[in-house]
MARZAMAR-754696 format. One record per residue (C-alpha): x, y negated, z negated; residue number from 1. Coordinates in Angstrom, 1 decimal. Each point is the difference from the previous one (the first is absolute). Example, Ala and Ser with C-alpha at 12.3 -4.5 7.8 and 13.67 -1.06 7.14 Angstrom:
<recs>
        u        v        w   num
     12.3      4.5     -7.8     1
      1.4     -3.4      0.7     2
</recs>
This chain:
<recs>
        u        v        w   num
      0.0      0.0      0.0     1
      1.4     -3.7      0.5     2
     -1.4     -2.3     -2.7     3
     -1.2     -2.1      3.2     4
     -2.9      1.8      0.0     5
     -1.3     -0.7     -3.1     6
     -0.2     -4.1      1.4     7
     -1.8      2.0      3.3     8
     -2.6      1.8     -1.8     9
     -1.0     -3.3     -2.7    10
     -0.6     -2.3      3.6    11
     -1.7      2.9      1.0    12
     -2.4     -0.3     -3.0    13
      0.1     -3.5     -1.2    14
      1.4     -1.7      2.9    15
     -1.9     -3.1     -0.8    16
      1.2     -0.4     -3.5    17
      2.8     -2.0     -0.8    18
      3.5      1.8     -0.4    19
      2.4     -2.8     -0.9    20
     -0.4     -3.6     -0.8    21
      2.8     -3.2     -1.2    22
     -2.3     -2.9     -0.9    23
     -1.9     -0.8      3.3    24
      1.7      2.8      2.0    25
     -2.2      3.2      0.2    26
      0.7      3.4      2.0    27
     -3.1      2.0      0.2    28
      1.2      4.1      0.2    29
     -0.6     -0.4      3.8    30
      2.0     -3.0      0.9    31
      2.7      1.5     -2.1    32
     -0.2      3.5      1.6    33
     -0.3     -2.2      3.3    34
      3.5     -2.2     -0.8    35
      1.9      3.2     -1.5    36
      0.0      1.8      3.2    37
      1.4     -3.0      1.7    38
      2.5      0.3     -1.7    39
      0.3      3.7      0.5    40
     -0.3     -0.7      3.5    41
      3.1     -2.4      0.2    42
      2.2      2.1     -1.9    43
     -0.9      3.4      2.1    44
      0.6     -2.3      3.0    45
      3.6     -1.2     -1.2    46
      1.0      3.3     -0.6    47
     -1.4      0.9     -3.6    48
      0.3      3.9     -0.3    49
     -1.8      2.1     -2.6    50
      2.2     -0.2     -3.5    51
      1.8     -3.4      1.0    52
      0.1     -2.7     -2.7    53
     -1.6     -2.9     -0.1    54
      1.1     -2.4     -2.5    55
     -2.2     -3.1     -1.5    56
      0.8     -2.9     -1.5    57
     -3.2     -1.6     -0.9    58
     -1.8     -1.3     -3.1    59
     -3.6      1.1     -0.8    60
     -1.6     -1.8      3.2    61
     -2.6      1.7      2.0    62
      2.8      0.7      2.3    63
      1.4      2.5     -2.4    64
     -2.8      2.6      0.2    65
     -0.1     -0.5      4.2    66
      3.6      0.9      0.1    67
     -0.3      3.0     -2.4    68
     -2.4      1.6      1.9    69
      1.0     -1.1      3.4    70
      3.0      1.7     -0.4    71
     -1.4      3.1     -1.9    72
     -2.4     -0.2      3.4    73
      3.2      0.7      2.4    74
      1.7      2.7     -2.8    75
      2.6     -2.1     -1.0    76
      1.4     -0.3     -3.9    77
     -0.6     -2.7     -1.6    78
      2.7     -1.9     -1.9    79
     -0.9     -2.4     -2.1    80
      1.8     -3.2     -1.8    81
     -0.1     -2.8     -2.2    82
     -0.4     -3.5      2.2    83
      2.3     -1.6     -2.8    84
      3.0      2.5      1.4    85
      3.0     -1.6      1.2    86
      1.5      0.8      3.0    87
      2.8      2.2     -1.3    88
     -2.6      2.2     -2.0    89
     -2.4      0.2      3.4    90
      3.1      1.5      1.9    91
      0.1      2.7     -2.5    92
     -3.3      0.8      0.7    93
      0.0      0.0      3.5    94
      3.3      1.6      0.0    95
     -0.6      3.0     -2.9    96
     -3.4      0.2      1.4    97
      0.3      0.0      3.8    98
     -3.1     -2.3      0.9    99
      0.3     -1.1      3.5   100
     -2.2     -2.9     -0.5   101
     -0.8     -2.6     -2.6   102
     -3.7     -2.1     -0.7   103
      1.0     -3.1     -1.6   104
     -2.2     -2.5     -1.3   105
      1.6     -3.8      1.1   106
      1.2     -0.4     -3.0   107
      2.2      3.0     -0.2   108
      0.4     -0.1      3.6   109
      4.4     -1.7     -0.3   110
      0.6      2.3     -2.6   111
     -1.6      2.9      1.5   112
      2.4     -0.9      3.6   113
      2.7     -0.5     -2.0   114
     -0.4      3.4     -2.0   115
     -0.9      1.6      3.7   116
      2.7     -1.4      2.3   117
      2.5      2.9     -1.4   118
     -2.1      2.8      0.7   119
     -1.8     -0.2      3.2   120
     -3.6     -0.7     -1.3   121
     -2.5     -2.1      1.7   122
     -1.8     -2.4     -2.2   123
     -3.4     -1.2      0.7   124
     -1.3     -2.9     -1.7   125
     -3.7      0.1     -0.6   126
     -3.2     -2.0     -0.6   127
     -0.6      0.3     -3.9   128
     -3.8      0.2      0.9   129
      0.7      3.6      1.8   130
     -2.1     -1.1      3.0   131
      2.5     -0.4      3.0   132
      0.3      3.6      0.7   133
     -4.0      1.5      1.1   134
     -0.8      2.5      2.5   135
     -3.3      0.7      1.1   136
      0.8      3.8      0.1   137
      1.0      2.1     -3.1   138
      2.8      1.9      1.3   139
      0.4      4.1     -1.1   140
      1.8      0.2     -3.1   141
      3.0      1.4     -0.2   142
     -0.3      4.0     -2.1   143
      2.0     -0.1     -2.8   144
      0.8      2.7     -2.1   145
     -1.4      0.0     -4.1   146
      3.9      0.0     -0.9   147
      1.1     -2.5      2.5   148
      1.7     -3.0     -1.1   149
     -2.9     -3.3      0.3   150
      2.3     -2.2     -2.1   151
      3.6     -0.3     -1.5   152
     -0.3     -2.5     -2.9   153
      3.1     -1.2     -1.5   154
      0.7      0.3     -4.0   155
      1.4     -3.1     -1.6   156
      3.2      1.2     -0.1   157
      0.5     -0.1     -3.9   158
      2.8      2.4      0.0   159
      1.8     -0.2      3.3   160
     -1.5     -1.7      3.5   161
     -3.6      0.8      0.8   162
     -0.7      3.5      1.3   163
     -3.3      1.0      2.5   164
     -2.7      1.7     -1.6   165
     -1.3      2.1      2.8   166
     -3.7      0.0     -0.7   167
     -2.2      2.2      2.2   168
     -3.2     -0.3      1.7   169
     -1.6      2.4     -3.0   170
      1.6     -1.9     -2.5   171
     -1.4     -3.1      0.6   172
     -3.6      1.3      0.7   173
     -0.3      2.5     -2.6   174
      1.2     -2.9     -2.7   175
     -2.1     -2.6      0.9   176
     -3.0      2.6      0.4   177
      0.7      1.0     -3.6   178
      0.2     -3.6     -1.0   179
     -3.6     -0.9      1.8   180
     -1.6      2.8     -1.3   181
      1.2      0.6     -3.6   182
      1.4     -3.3     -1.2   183
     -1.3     -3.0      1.6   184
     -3.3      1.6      1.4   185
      0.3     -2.5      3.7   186
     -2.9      0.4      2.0   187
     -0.8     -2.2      3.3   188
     -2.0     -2.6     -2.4   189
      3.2     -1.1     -1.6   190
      2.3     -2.8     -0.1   191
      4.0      1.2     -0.7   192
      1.7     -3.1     -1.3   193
      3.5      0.3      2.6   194
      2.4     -1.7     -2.0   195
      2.6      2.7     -0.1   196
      2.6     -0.1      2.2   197
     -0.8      2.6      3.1   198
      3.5      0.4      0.6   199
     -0.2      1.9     -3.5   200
     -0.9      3.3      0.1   201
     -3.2     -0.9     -3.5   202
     -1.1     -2.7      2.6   203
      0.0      1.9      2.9   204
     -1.5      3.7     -1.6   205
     -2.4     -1.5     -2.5   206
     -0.8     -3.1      1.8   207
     -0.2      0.3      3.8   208
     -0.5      3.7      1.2   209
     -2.4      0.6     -3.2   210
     -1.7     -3.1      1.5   211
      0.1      1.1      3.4   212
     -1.0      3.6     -1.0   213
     -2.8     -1.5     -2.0   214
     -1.4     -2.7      2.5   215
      0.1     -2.6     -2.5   216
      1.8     -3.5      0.8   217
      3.4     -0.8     -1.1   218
      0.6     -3.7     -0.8   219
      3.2     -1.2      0.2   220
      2.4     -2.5     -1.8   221
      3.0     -1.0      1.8   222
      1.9     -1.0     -3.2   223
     -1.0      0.5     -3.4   224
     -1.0     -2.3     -2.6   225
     -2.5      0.5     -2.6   226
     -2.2     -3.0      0.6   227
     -0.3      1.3      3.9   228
     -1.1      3.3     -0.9   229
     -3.0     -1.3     -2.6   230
     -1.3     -2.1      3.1   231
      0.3      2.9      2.0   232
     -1.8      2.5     -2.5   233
     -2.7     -2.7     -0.4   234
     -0.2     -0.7      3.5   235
      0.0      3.3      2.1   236
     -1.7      1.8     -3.1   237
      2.7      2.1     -0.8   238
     -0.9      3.5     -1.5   239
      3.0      1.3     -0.2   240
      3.1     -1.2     -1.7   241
      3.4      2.0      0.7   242
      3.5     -2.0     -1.6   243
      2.9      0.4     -1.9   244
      0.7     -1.4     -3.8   245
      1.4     -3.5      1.3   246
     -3.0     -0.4      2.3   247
     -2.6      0.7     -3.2   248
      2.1     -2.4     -1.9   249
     -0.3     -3.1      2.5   250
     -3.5      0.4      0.7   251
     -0.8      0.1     -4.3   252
      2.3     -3.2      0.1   253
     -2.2     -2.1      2.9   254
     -3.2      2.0     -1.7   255
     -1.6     -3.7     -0.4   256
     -3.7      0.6      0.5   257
      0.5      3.2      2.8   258
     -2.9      2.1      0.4   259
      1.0      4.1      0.6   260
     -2.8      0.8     -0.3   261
     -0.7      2.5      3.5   262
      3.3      1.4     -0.8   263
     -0.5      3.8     -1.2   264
      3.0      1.5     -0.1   265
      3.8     -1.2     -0.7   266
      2.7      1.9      0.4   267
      3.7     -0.2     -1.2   268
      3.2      1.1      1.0   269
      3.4     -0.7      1.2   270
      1.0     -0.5     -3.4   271
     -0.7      0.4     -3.7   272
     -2.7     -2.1     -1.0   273
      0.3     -1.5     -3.3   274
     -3.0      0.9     -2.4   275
      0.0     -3.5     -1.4   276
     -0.7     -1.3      4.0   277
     -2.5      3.1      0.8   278
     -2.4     -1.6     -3.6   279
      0.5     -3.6      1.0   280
     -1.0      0.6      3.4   281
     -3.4      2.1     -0.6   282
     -0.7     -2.0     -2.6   283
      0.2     -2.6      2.0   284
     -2.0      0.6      3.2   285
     -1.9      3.0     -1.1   286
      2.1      2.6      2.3   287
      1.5      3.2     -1.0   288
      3.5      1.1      1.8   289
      0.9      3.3      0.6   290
      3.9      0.4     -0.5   291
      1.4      2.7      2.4   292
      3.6      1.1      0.9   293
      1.9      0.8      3.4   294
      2.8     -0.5      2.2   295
      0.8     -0.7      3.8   296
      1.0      3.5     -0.1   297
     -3.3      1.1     -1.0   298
     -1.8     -1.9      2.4   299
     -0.8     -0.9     -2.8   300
     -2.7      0.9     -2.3   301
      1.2      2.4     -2.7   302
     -1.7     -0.3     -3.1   303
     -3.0     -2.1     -1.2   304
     -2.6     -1.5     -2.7   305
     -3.4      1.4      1.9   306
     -3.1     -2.1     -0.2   307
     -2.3      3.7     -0.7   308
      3.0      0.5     -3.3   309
      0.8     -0.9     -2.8   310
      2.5     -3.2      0.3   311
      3.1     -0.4     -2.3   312
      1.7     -3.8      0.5   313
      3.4      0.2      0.6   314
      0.2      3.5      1.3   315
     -0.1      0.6      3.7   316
     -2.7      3.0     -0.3   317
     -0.2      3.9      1.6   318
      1.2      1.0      2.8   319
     -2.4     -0.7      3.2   320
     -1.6      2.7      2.5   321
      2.4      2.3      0.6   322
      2.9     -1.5     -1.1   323
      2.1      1.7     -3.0   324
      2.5     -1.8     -2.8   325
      2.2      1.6     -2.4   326
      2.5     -1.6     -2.3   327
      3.8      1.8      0.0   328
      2.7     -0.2     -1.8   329
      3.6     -0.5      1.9   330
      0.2      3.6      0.7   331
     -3.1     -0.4      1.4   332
     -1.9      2.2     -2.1   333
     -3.4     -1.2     -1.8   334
      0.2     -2.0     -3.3   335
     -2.5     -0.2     -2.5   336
     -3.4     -1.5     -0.7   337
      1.0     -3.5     -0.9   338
      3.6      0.0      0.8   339
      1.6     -2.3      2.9   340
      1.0      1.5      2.9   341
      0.3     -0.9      3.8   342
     -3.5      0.2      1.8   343
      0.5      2.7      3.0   344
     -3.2     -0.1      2.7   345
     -0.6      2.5      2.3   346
     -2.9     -0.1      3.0   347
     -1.4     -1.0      3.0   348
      1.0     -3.9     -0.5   349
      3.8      0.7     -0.2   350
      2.1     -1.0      2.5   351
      1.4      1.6      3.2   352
      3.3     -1.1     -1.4   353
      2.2     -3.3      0.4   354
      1.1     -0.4      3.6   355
      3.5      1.3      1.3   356
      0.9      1.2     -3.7   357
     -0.6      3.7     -0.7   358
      2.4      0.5     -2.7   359
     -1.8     -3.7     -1.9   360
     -3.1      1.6      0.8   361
      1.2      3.5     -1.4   362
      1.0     -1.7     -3.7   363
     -3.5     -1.6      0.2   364
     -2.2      2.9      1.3   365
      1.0      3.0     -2.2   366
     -2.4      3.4      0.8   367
     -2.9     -2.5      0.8   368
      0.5     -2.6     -3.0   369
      1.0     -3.3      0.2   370
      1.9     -1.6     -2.0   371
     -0.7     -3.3     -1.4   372
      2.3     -1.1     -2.2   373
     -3.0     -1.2     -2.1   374
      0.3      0.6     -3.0   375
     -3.7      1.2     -2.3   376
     -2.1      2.0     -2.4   377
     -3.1      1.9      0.2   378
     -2.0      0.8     -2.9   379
     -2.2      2.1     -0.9   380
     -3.0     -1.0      1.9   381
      2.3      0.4      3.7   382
      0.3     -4.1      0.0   383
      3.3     -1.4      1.1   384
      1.7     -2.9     -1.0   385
      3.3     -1.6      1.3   386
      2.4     -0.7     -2.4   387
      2.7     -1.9      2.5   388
      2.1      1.1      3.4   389
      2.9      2.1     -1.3   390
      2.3     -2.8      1.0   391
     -1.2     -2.6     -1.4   392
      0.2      1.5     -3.5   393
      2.2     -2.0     -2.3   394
      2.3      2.4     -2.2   395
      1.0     -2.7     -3.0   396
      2.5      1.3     -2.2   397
     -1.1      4.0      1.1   398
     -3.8     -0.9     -0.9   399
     -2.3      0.2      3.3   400
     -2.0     -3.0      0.9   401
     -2.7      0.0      2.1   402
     -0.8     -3.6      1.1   403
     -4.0      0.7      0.6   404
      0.3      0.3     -3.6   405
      1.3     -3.1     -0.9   406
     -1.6     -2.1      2.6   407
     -3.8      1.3     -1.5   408
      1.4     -2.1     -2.7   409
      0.9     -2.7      1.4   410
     -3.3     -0.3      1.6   411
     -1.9     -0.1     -3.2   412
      1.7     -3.9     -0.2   413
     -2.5     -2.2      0.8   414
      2.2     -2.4      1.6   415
      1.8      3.1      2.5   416
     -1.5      0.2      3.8   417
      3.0      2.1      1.4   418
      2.3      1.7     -1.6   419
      2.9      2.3      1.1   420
      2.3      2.5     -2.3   421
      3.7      0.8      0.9   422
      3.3      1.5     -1.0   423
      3.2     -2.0      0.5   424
      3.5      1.2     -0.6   425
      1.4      0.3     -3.6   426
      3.2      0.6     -1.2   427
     -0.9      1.7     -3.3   428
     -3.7      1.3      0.6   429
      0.6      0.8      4.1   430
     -3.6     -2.1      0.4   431
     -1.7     -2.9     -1.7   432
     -3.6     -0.5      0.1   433
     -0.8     -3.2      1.9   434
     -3.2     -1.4      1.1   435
     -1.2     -2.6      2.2   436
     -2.9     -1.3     -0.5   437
     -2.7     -2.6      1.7   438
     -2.5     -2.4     -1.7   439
     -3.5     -0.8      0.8   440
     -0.8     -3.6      1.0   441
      0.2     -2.1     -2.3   442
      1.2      2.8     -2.7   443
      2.4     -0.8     -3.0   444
      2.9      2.2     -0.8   445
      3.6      0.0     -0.7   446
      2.1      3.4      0.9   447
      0.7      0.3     -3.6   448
     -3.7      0.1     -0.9   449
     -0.4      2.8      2.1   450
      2.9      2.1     -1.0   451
     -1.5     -0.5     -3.6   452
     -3.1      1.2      1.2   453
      1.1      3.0      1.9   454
      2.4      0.6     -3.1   455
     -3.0      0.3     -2.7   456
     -1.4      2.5      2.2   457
      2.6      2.9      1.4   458
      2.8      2.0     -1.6   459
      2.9     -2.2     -0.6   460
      2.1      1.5      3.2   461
     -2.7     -0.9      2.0   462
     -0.5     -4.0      0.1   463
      1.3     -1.6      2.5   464
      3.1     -2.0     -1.5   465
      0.0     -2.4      3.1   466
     -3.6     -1.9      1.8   467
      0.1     -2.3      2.8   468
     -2.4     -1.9      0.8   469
     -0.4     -0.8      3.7   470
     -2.8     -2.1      2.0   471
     -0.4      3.2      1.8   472
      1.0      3.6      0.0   473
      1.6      1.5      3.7   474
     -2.7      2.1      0.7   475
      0.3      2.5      3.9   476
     -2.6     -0.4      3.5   477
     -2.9      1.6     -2.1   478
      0.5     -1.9     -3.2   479
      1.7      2.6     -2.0   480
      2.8     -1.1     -2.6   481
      3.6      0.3      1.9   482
      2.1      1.2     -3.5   483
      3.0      0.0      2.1   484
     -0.3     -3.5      0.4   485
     -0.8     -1.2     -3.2   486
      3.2      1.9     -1.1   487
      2.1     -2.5      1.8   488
     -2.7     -3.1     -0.7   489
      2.7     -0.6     -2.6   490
      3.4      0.5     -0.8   491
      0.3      3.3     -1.9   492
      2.6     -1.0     -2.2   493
      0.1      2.4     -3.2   494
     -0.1     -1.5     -3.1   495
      0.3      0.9     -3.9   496
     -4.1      1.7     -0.4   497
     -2.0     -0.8     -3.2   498
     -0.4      3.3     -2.2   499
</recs>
């Protein structure tokens, strides 16, 4: 099957009703159906074959989903990328990946030549509005087999340079069925909120193919902000809300007088969401948010809060449809009820493997399980809840840190709207305990205030014996926390720790 035919069989049905909109631009399922396949038409004529790569560089404008599918249309791969890349990280891209052509939005469209010129791919700078490409006639879609590569999408490249998650044609579909049918409930009535980025793999699952799957609209924001995205709710009658932590935060900052009330359903991933956040926000506009838990390499939906379960704040829920988690020890054998272990995830939503790297993908995949790197517990009831990555945890003095942990805090502080938990380089302990932290507007707080606060409130090892406060965390393209860069936000220079 080719995940194009899922766009096919929705114009088919509710041809009339509207597929995409940005503001006053709106793409009914048949005039995007109609501008995908010309697009599928001008890259079979300039020589597209079956399993090329197709690379885009757009942000979430209607021309995103024509380009997707157009190229799905002719059988090509679809490679997608940040529009904020710079020209050195889109030749890697292009280069690792092999994509013989480029859609570029104008903005992107020097950085996206520049990135090209070394590799031979032809860039194609588009109409943002998607409608500069229709055909009158749907041309035959290109068979594609279940395990067939649709997409490579590139990891952030945490621990090395980013490697291609090869994502098949079953991958894709199966996850975003199991999300429309067991977690968000999307039926061709509804209203997705498109505010993730589609060049990630959460926005592009859970958002667009669930939508498209569903025949319910997607409406899009270019750029995020959380003002934007309480007009849009109010204004396009949003039912359903899908976003990461950072995005819940800004919208409970701008919450002014916003009215949520046709939104039915929230979802959460990405990244932990603070329990402090997931009460102000429901409190606030009377929504509840399902936390879940996934990866690009899981295309991505792992584990969630279901709306039919019970629902625990701060853990990220049971395992969905057919989808198993176990937590192991580094001998990879099970731990314990309770105990924290790395969360391993084996079925149909793992990924082919990362692109031109068997013996990467062979660490990662081990007899069907992949590995994480998450670290979690389960208790008793078969409920999950991450504890940190397995990098990021800070060992202070031979005592194990998880930053979650701290940052839960942290959050409690009235005055705290971000905050970030770190290990820097010590010459006595091997880490200290660092946090960064933003305020709310307007907010009050000195970074002594907080470390007393956090102090009266964790084991002594665990404080963080250093907070900055910054106007503004660094935070990545879908608004998670970059703890990389926060490490070097400041000098790291080791000083003499309070007991």
């Amino acid at each position: 099957m080719n995940l194009a035919n899922r766009l096919l069989d929705t114009a088919q049905a509710h041809g009339d009703r509207a597929a995409v909109r940005l503001d006053d631009t709106v793409l009914t399922y048949d005039r995007l159906l109609a501008v995908a396949a010309g697009v599928a038409r001008w890259l079979t004529a300039n020589g597209l074959e079956p399993g090329d790569r197709v690379g885009l560089i757009l942000p979430n404008v209607p021309a995103y989903p024509v380009h997707l599918f157009g190229s799905l249309l002719a059988g090509g791969v679809v490679v997608p990328m940040n529009p904020l890349l710079k020209s050195g990280e889109i030749e890697h891209y292009l280069a690792d990946s092999g994509a013989r052509f480029l859609f570029a939005s104008p903005e992107a469209a020097d950085e996206a030549r520049a990135g090209a010129a070394a590799t031979g791919a032809t860039v194609i700078v588009v109409d943002p509005r998607g409608t500069d490409a229709a055909t009158a006639d749907v041309p035959e879609i290109v068979d594609r087999a279940d395990d067939d590569t649709a997409v490579i999408l590139y990891t952030s490249g945490t621990t090395g340079r980013p490697k291609g998650a090869e994502l098949t044609h079953a991958n894709i579909d199966g996850n975003a069925a199991v999300t429309r049918e067991t977690l968000v409930e999307i039926g061709p009535g509804d209203v997705v909120m498109g505010c993730l980025p589609l060049f990630h793999v959460f926005g592009l699952t859970c958002g667009l193919i669930a939508s498209v799957q569903a025949g319910a609209c997607l409406t899009l924001i270019a750029r995020f902000e959380g003002a934007k995205a309480l007009e849009v709710i109010e204004r396009d009658r949003v039912t359903v809300f899908e976003g990461v932590p950072t995005m819940y935060s800004a919208m409970l900052h701008a919450a002014g007088d916003a009215d949520l009330t046709t939104v039915r359903c929230c979802i959460c991933g990405g990244a932990p969401l603070p329990v402090e956040l997931l009460r102000a926000f429901e409190e606030t506009f009377g929504c509840v948010i399902l936390e879940g838990y996934g990866l690009s390499e899981s295309s991505p939906v792992a584990c969630f809060n279901h709306p039919h379960l019970e629902r625990k704040p701060g853990s990220i829920g049971v395992p969905v449809r057919d989808v198993s988690l176990r937590v192991i020890d580094d001998g990879g054998r099970g731990v314990p009820t309770g105990e924290v272990g790395e969360i391993v995830i084996k079925g149909p939503n793992v990924m082919k493997g990362y692109w031109g790297l068997p013996e990467v993908t062979a660490d990662t995949i081990v007899d069907g399980w992949l590995r994480t790197g998450d670290l979690a517990v389960c208790d008793e009831d078969g409920y999950f809840t991450i504890v940190d990555r397995k990098k990021d945890m800070i060992i202070r003095g031979g005592y194990n840190v998880y930053p979650r942990e701290i940052e839960e805090v942290i959050y409690e502080h009235p005055a705290v709207a971000e905050a970030a938990v770190v290990g820097v380089a010590h010459p006595e302990l091997g880490e200290e305990v660092v946090a960064a932290i933003a305020l709310k507007p307007g907010a009050m707080a000195t970074a002594d205030e907080i470390r007393e606060f956090v102090k009266a409130r964790v084991a002594a090892y665990k404080y963080p014996r250093q907070v900055w406060v910054t106007a503004e965390l660094p935070k990545g393209p879908t608004g998670k926390l970059l703890r990389r860069e926060v490490r070097t936000a400041r000098p790291a220079e080791p000083s003499p720790s309070p007991a």
